[in-house]
C-alpha positions in Angstrom: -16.5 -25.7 -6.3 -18.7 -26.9 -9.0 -17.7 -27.0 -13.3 -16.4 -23.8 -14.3 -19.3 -22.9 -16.7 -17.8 -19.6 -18.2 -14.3 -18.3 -16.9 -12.1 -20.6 -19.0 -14.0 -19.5 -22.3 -13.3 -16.0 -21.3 -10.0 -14.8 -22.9 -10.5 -11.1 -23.5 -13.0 -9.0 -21.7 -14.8 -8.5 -25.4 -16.0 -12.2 -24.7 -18.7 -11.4 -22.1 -20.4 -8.2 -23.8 -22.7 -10.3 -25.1 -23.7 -11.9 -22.6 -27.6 -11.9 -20.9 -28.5 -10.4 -17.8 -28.9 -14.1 -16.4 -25.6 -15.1 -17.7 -23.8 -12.3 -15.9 -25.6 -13.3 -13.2 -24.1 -16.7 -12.8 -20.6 -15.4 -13.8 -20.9 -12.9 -11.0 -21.4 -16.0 -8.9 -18.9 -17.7 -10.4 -16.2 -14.9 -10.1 -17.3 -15.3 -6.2 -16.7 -18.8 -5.8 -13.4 -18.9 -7.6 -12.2 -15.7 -5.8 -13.2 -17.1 -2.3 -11.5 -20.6 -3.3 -8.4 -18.9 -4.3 -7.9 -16.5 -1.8 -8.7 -19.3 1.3 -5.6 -21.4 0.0 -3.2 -18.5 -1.2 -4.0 -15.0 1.1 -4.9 -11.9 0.0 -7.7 -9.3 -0.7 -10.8 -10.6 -0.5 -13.4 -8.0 1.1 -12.6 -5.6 -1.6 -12.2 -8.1 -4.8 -16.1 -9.6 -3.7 -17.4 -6.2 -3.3 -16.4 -5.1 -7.2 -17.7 -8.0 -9.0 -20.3 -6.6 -10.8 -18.9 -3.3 -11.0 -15.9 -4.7 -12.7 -18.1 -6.7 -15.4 -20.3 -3.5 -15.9 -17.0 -1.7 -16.7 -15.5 -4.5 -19.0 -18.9 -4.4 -20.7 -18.9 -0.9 -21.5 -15.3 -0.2 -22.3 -13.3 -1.4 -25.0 -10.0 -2.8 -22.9 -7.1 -2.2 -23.6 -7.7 1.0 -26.2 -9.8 2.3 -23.5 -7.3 2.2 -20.2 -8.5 1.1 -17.0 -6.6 2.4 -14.0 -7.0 0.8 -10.5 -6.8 2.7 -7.5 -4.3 0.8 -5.1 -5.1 -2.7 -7.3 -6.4 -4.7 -4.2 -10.1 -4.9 -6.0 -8.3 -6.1 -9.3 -9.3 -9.7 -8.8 -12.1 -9.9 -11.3 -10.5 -7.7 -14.2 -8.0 -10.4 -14.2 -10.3 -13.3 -14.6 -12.4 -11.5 -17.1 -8.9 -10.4 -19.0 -8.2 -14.1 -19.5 -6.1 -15.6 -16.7 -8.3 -17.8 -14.9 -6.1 -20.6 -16.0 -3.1 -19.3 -13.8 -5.5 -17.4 -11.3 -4.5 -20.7 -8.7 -1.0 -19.0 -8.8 -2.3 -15.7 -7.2 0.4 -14.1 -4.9 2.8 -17.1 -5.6 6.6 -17.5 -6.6 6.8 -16.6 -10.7 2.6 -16.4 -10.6 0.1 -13.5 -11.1 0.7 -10.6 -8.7 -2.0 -9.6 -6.5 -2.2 -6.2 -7.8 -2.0 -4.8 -11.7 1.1 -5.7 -13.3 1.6 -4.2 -17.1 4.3 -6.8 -17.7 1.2 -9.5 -17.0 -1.5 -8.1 -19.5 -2.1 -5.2 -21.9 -5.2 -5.3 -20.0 -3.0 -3.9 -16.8 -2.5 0.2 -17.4 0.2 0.3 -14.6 1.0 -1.3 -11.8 -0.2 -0.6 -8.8 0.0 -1.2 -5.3 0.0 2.1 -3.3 -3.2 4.2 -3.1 -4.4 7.6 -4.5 -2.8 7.5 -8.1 -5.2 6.5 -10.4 -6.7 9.8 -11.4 -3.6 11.7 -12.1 -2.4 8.7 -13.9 -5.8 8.4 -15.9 -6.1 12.6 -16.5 -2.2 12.2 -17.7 -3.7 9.3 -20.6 -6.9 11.2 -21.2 -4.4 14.3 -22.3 -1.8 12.2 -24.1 -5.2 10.8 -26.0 -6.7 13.9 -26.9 -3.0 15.1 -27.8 -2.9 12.3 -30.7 -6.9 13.0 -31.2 -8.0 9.8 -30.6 -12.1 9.0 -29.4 -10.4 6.6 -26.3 -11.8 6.8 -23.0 -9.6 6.5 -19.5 -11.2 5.7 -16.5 -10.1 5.6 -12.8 -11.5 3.5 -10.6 -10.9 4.6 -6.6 -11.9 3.3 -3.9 -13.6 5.9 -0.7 -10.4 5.1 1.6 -8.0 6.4 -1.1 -10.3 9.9 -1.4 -7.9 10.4 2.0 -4.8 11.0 -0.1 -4.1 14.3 -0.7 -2.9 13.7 -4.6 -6.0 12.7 -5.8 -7.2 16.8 -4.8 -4.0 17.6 -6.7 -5.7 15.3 -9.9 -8.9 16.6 -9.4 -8.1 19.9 -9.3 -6.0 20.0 -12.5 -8.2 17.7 -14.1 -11.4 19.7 -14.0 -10.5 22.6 -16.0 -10.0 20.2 -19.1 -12.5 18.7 -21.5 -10.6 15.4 -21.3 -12.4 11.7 -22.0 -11.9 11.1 -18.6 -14.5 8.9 -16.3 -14.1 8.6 -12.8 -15.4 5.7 -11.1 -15.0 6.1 -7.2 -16.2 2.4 -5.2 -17.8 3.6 -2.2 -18.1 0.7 0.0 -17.9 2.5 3.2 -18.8 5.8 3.3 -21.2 8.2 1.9 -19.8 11.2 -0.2 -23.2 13.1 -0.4 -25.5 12.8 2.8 -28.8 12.4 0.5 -32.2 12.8 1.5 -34.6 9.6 1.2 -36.0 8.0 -2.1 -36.2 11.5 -4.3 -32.4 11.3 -4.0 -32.2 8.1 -4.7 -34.7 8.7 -8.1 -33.2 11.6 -9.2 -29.3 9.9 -9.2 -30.9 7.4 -11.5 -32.4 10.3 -13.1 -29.4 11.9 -13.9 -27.0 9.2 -14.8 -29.4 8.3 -17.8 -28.1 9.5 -21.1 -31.4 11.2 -22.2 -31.3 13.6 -19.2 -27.8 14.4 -20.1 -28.5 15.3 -23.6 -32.0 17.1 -23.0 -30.1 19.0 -20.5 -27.1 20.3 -22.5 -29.9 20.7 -25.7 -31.5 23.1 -23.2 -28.4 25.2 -21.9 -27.5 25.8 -25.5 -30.6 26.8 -26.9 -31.4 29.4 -23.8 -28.1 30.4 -24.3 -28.8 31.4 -28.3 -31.6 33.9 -27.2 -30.7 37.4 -27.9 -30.0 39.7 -25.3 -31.4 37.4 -22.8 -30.2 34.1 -23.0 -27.1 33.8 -21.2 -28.6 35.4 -17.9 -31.5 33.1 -18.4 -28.5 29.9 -18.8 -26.8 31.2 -16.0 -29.9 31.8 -13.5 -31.3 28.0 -14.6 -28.0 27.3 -13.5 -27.9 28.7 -10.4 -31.7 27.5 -9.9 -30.8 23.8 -10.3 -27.5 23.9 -8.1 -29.3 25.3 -4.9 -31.6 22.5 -5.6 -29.5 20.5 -5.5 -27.8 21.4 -2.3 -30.7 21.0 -0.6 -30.8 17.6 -1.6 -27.3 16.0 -2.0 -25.8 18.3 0.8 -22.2 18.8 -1.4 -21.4 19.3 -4.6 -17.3 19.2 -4.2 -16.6 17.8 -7.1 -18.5 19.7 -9.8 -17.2 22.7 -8.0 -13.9 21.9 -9.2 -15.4 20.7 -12.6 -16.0 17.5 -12.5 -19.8 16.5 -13.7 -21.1 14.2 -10.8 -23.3 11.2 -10.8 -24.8 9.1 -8.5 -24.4 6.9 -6.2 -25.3 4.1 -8.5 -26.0 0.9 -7.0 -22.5 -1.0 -7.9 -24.4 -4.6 -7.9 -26.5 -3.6 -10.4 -25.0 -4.5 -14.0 -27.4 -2.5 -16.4 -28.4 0.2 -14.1 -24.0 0.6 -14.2 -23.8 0.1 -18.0 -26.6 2.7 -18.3 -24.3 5.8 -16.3 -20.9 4.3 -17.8 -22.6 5.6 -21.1 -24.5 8.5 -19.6 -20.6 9.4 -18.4 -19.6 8.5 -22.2 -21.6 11.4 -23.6 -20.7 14.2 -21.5 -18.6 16.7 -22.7 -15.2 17.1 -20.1 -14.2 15.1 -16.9 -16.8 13.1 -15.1 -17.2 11.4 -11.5 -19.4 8.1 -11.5 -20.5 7.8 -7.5 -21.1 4.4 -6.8 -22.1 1.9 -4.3 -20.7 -1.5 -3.3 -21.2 -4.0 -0.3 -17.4 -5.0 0.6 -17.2 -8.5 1.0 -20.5 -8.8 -1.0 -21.9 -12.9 -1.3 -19.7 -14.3 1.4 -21.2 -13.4 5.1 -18.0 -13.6 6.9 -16.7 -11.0 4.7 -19.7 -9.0 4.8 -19.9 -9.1 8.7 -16.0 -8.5 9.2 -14.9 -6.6 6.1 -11.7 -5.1 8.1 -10.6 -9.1 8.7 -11.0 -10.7 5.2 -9.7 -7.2 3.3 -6.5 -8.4 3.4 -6.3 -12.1 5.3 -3.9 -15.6 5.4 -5.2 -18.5 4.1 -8.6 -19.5 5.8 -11.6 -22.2 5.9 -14.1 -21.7 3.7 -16.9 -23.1 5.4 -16.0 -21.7 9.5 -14.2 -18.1 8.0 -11.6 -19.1 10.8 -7.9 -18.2 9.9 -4.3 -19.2 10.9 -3.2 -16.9 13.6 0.3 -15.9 13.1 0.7 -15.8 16.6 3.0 -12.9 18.3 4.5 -10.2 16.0 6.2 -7.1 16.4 3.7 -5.4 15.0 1.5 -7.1 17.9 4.7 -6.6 20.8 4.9 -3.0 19.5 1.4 -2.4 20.1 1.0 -3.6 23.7 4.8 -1.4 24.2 3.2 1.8 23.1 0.1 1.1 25.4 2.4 0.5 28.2 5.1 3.1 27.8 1.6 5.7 27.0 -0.1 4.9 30.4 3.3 6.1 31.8 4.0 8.9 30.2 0.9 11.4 28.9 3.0 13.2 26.1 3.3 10.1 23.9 0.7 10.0 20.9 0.6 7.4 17.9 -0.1 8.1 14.5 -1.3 5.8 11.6 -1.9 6.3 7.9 -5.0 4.2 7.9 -3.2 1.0 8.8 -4.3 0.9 12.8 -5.0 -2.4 12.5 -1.7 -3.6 9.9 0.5 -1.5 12.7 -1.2 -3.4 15.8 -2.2 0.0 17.3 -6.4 -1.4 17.4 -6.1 -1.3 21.5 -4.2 1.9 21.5 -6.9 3.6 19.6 -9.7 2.4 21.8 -7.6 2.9 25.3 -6.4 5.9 24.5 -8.1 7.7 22.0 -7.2 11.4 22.9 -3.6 10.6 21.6 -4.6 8.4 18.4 -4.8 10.2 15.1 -5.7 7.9 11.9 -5.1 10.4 9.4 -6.1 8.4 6.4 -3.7 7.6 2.8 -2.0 10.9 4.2 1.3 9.8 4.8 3.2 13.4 4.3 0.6 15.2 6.2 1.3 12.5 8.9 4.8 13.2 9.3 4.5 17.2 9.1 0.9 17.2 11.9 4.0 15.1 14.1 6.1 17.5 13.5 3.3 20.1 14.8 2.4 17.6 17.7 6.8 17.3 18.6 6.6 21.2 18.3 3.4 21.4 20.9 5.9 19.4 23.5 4.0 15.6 22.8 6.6 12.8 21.9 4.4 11.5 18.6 5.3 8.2 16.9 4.1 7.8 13.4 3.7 4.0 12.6 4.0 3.2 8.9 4.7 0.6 6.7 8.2 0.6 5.0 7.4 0.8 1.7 4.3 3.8 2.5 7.0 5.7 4.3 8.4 6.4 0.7 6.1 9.3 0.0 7.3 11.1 3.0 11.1 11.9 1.8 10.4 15.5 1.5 8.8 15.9 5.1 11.3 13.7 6.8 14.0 16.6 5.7 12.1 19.6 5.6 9.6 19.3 9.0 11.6 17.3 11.0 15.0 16.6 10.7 16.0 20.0 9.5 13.9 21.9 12.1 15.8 19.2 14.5 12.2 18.2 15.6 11.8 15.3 18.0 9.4 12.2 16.3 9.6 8.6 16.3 9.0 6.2 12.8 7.7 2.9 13.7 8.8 1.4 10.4 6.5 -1.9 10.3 7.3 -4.4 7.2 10.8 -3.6 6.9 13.0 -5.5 4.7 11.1 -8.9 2.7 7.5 -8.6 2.7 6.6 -11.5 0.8 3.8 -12.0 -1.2 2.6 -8.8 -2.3 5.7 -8.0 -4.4 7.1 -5.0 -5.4 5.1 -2.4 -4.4 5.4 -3.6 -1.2 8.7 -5.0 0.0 10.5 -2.5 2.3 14.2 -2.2 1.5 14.4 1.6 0.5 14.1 3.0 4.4 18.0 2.5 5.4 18.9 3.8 2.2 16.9 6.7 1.9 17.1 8.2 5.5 20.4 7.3 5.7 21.0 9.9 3.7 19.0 12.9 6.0 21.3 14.4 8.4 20.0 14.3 12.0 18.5 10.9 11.9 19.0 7.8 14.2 17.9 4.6 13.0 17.2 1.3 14.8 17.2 -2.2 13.8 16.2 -4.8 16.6 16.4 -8.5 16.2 14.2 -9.3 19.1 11.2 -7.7 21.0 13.3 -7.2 23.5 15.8 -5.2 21.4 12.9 -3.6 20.1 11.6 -2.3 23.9 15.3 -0.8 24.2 14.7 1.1 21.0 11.8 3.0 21.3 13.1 4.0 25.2 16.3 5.2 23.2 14.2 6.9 21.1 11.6 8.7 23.6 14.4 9.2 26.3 17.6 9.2 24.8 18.1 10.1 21.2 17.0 13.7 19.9 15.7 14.7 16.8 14.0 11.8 14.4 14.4 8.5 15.5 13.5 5.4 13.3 12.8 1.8 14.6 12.2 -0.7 11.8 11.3 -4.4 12.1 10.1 -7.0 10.0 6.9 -8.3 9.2 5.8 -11.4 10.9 7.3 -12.8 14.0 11.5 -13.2 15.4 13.9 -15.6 13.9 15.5 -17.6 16.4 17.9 -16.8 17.9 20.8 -19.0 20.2 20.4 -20.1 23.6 23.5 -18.8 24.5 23.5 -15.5 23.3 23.6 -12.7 26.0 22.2 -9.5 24.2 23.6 -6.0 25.9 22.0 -2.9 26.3 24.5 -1.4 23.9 24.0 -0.5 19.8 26.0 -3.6 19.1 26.4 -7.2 20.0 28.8 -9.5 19.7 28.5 -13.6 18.8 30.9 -16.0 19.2 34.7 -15.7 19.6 36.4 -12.9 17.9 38.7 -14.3 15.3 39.9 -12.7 11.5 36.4 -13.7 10.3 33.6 -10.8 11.0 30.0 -11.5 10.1 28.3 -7.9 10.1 24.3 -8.0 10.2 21.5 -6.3 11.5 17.7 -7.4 12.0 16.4 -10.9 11.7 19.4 -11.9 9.6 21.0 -11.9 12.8 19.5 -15.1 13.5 20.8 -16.9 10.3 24.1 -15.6 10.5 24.0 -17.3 14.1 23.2 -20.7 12.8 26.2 -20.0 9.9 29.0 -19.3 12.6 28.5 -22.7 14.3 27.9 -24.5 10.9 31.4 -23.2 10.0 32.5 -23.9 13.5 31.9 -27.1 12.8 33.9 -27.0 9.4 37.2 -25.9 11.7 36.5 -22.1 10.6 36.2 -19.5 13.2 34.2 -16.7 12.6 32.1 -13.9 15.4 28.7 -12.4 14.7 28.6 -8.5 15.1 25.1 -7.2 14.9 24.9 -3.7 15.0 21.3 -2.6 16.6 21.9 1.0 16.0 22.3 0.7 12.5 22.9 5.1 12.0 25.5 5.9 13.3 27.1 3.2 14.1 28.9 2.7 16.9 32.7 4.1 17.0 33.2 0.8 19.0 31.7 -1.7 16.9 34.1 0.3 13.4 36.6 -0.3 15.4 36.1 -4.1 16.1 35.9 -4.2 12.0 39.2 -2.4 11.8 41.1 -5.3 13.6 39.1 -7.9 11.3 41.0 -9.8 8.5 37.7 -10.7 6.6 34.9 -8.7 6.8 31.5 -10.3 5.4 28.2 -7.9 5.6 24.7 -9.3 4.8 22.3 -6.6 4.4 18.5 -7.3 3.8 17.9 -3.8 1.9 19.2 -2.3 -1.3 22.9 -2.1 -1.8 23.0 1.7 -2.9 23.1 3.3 0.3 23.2 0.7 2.7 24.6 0.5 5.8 27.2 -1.9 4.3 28.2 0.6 1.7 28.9 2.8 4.5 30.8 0.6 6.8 32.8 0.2 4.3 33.9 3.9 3.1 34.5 4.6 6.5 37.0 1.5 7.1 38.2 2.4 4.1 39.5 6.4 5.2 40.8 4.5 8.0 43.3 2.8 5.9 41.5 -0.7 5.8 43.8 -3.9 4.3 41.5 -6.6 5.1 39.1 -8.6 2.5 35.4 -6.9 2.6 32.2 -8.5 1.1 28.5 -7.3 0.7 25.8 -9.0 0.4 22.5 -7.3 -0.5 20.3 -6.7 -2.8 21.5 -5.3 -5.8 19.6 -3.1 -8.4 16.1 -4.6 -9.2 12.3 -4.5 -7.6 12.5 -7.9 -5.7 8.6 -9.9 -7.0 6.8 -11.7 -5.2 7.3 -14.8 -3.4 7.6 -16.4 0.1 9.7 -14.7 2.6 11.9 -17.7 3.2 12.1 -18.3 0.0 13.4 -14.6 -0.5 15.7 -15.0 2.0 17.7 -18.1 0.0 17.1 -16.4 -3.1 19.6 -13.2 -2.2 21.6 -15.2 0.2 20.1 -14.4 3.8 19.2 -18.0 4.8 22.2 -20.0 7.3 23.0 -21.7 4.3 23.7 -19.0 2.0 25.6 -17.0 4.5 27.6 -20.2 5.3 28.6 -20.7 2.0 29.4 -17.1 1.1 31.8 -17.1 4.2 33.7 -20.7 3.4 34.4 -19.5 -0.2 35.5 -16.0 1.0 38.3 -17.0 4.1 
């Protein structure tokens, strides 16, 4: 791209609230260029990030960051804040090993409220600031800013709700790049959003309330009938007004790519008295046409050219082999329905939802509802399979127990992204599933190595198994595995020749461990693979064959508290076990971001690693 003209002279977001509406201009465009650059050689969320550019500098130009706190919704349009909040110099290490994370991260900037990486937060997070402030009496302002998609979460109702009966210093900005909250009607809608978001209006209005109000005898019926005068007006034009019917002042929709006409509602919003909403709208993917003609593709994409918008296919995954299965095993049996928490596309279920739309539910950020409306469909005699991401299937604890295990109701988790996720960090890394539903009675959990393993799964789970059944797999494709391995049809396999040395594994460590047992083959040290594919309960069989085993060494690609590991190993133990036992997992800490490989090495997963481990421990 050409000379950075601005970005490496911004340091603090105080540095551009001078500038001219031409010189935001160019920024804007330069924000664009660097973002496009950055995300075409690194990954990430792009769609989102060019669609709140201006919206971002119209917020940094009317806030004072960090006394006033800016809390992002989900974090995947957090691209610009962190250029404007001075970290373009290390913006080339977006989503990299020890670089900036591609969501907020507190421990990164003061200018970062929390972090964030799952959806639907910000205003309960924002309304619990905009208390604490008013608590210590302090003038500063907090402000949500929330995307349409995450209006789909049922927490943020819980937020608004509470939020609306307080007078709190709390603004509201939802990014409506898809859909439209109020059906409007033509250019008088459009005129009188402008109309009201000016500050002027605002203060005549309240001016006028109060003084009707003063007149004796009369003037609080006279208040209250304006009142009602001006809402059925303004029915008939905006169609809804949700959220002032819970208390929230509403304004808008804004145009979003308009700087001033957003600095002029930001302090419209400033003046009001209690809670407001600030409505406004963006074009995702705004100034790159690929973007803006795909937005689904490039919201969160590999690297990709610049110039073509092609990107690197990763080829077959099981999220792709799980979507063609549930087509298949679907055409053959009319009871099975799939589920998705807005991710039909991250779960592979896109032909699914076209083929057989009468059995697809996208149920939006909803992730408890989905579980308990599958425990309705299980109830109404369908087999339904919710398909969630690992670390999204963390808000559905209390539903897994209460509307489906304990009520011993038949439903299938497709648990995408289990294990190392990569680049997104944290917030996104899947290793709490084993542990956490390992702990619900009357759940049977999967972990397949292969596609193949996988197909036998989920005809376990629809045919075989009872109650709630979870299938996990990784993101991404299989590892390799050997040539001459002969998988069963049971819940364990067996590698190599048994001997004193026991490998224990489950999911794509299965192929690493594989390439360890013939690197230490070829060291003079024998040592057999068990991978256990039904990872809860585990096979009395396959306890057994750990029993008779002189060194046991388990490699587990989830948390250690909880793990299948840990329990392997209580239950040798009450069977009066002698023998030398080992775990390998990941012990207490959020895993950050980096490559997958590279987080395989890290905590010991990689054929190396495991190698190692197993030459030191016989």
């Amino acid at each position: 791209m050409d000379k950075i003209k601005y970005l490496d002279k911004i340091n603090s977001p105080s540095d551009i609230k001078n500038f001219n509406d031409s010189q935001l201009a160019e920024l804007a465009q330069e924000i664009r260029e660097v973002l496009i650059e950055t995300v075409s050689q690194n990954g990430g969320h792009l769609a989102s990030n060019l669609g709140a550019v201006e919206l971002t500098l119209a917020i940094h130009r009317s806030f004072d960051s960090p006394k006033d706190k800016i809390v992002w919704d989900v974090g995947h349009q957090i691209y610009t804040h962190k250029l404007l909040t001075g970290r373009y110099e290390q913006f080339h290490t977006l989503r990299k090993k020890d670089g900036l994370s591609g969501f907020s991260r507190p421990d990164e900037s003061e200018h970062d409220t929390f972090y964030s990486g799952h959806s639907s937060v910000s205003i309960s997070s924002a309304y619990g600031l905009s208390c604490a402030n008013s608590i210590k009496g302090n003038q500063h302002y907090s402000v949500a800013v929330i995307g349409d998609g995450s209006l789909t979460g049922g927490l943020v109702y819980e937020a608004l709700n509470n939020a609306g009966r307080s007078k709190s210093k709390l603004i509201i900005i939802l990014n409506d790049n898809e859909m439209s909250i109020s059906e409007n009607v033509g250019s008088m809608a459009r005129y009188l959003a402008i109309t009201r978001s000016k500050k002027r209006y605002v203060t005549m209005k309240d001016k006028l309330e109060r003084a009707l109000s003063m007149i004796p005898f009369v003037g609080k019926k006279l208040a209250d009938s304006v009142f009602r005068l001006k809402t059925k007006i303004k029915n008939l034009i905006y169609k809804s007004t949700m959220f002032e019917d819970m208390g929230i002042r509403y304004m808008g929709p804004i145009d979003g790519h308009n700087i001033e006409q957003m600095c002029e509602a930001i302090e419209t919003a400033k003046s009001v008295k209690g809670p407001v909403l600030l409505h406004v709208s963006t074009v995702k993917g705004k100034g790159y046409d690929y973007a803006e003609k795909s937005p689904s593709v490039f919201h969160g994409i590999s690297k990709f050219d610049i110039d073509t918008g092609e990107y690197k296919n990763s080829g077959v995954t099981f999220g792709g082999e799980f979507g063609e299965l549930m087509c298949k095993m679907a055409s053959q049996d009319k009871r099975i329905c799939l589920i998705t928490a807005a991710m039909s596309l991250g779960t592979g279920l896109e032909k699914f939802s076209k083929d057989y739309s009468n059995r697809f539910f996208d149920v939006g950020i909803a992730e408890e509802h989905a579980v308990t409306f599958a425990s309705g469909l299980s109830k109404g005699g369908m087999l339904p399979v919710f398909a969630v991401y690992s670390t999204f299937l963390q808000r559905c604890y209390d539903q897994i127990i209460h509307d489906g295990a304990l009520q011993n109701q038949r439903m299938v988790l497709a648990i995408d992204r289990a294990g190392f996720v990569g680049d997104d960090g944290e917030t996104h890394n899947g290793l709490y599933d084993v542990s956490f539903l390992g702990s619900i009675p009357n759940v049977t959990i999967y972990s397949p190595s292969t596609y193949d393993e996988m197909k036998i799964a989920f005809g376990n789970a629809f045919y075989r198994d009872s109650d709630v059944v979870a299938v996990r797999y990784p993101r991404g494709g299989e590892y390799e595995i050997p040539e001459d391995f002969e998988p069963s049809l049971k819940t364990y396999d067996l590698y190599g020749e048994m001997s004193d040395t026991l490998i224990v594994t489950y999911g794509r460590i299965f192929g690493p461990a594989c390439k360890a047992q013939k690197q230490l083959k070829d060291k003079g040290i024998s040592a057999c693979v068990l991978k256990l594919n039904r990872i809860r309960p585990i096979d009395p069989e396959a306890i057994e064959i750990a029993a008779r085993s002189k060194n046991i060494f388990f490699f587990e690609e989830g948390v250690r508290s909880g793990s299948v590991g840990e329990k392997l190993a209580a239950t040798l133990l009450q069977k009066g076990y002698k023998g030398s036992y080992s775990l390998t997992a990941v012990d207490d800490c959020f895993v950050k971001q980096s490559s997958v490989p590279q987080l395989m090495k890290q905590y010991g997963f990689d054929a190396d690693s495991i190698a190692e481990k197993v030459h030191r421990g016989v």
